[in-house]
N, C-alpha and C positions, 0 to 999 in steps of 0.2 A: 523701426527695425522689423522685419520679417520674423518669426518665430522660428529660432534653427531647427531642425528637424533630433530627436531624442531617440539612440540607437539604444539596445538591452541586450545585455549579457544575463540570461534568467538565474539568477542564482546567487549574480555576483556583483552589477553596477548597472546604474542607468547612465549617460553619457553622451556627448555632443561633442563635436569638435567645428572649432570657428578661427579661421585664418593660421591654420594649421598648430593651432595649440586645441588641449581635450580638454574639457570641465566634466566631473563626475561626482556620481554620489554612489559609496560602496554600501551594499547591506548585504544580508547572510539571511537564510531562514533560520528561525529557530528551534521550529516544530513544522508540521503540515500546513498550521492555520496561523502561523507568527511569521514574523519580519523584520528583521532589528534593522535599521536606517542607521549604520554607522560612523558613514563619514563623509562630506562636502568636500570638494578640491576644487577650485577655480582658479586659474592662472593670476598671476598679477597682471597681463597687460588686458585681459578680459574682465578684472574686478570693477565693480560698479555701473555695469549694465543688468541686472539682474536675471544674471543667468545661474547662479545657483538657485534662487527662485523657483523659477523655471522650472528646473532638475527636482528639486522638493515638492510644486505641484503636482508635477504629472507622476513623480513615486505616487503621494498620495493617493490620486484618482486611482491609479493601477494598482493599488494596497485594495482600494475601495471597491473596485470592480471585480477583482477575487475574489474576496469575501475576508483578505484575511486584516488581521491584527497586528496594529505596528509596536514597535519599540524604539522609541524616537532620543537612540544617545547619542547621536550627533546635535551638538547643541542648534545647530543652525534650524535642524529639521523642528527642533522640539519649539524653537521660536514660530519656527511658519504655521504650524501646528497650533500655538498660543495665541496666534494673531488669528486665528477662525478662517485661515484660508484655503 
């Protein structure tokens, strides 16, 4: 599978959409230099391809490449996060 391309709302969600349904991962700043990772959404007919994955990587890298600090209360993020990915 092609890697779907991952669109950004700054402020507000990272986000993809694949055969006209959206997968998303909402977060909020907290401060300047924070990032709470709130919430994963994945459709049912999209679950079990790893596209929330996906969405939680590339938050990640783009947390990373800022410089800033996450807050990882979405459970899903704090698992990808646990796993050292």
């Amino acid at each position: 599978m092609t890697e779907p391309t991952i669109d950004h709302d700054l402020g507000r969600r990272f986000w993809l959409e694949v055969n006209g349904e959206v997968a998303y991962l909402a977060y909020r700043f907290v401060d300047e230099t924070t990032v709470d990772y709130a919430s994963t959404w994945t459709p049912h007919v999209l679950r079990g391809r790893g596209i929330a994955t996906h969405l939680a990587l590339h938050a990640l890298a783009w947390a990373r490449a800022e410089g800033l600090t996450v807050i990882p209360s979405c459970w899903f993020v704090r698992k990808v996060m646990d796993a050292g990915r």
